[in-house]
C-alpha positions in Angstrom: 21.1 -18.1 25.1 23.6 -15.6 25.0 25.2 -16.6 21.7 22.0 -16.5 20.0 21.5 -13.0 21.1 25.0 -11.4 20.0 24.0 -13.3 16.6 20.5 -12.2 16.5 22.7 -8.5 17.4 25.1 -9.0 14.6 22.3 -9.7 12.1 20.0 -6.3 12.8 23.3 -4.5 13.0 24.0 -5.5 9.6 20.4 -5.2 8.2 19.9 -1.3 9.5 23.5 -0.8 8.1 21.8 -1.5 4.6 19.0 1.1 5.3 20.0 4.6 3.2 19.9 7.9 5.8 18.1 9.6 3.4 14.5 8.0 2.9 11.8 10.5 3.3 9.3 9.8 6.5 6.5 10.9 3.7 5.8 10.5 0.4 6.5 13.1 -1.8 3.6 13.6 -2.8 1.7 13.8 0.6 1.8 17.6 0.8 -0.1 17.4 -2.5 -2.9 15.6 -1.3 -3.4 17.0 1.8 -3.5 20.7 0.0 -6.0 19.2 -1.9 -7.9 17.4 1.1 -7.8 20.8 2.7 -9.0 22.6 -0.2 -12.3 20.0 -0.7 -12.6 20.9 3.3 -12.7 24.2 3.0 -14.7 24.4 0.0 -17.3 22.2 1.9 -17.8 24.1 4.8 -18.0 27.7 3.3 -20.5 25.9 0.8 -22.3 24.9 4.0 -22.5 28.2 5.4 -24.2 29.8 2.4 
């Protein structure tokens, strides 16, 4: 049993040793769609309130 976890620990060492540090948690482009999410918000309640 214990054999078969240190190699099962060897084997996810070695995979998240392959992962690059720098990979965004968002797209790139996420701020742009969520400007524009907020925008189509906005514009729908102030056209609400008219």
């Amino acid at each position: 049993m214990m054999d078969t976890l240190e190699a099962r620990k060897a084997e996810l060492v070695t995979l998240l040793s392959d992962v690059p540090d720098d990979v965004p948690d968002l797209l790139p482009s996420a701020s742009a769609i969520y400007a524009r999410k907020v925008g189509r918000l906005t514009d729908a309640l102030n056209g609400a309130q008219t």
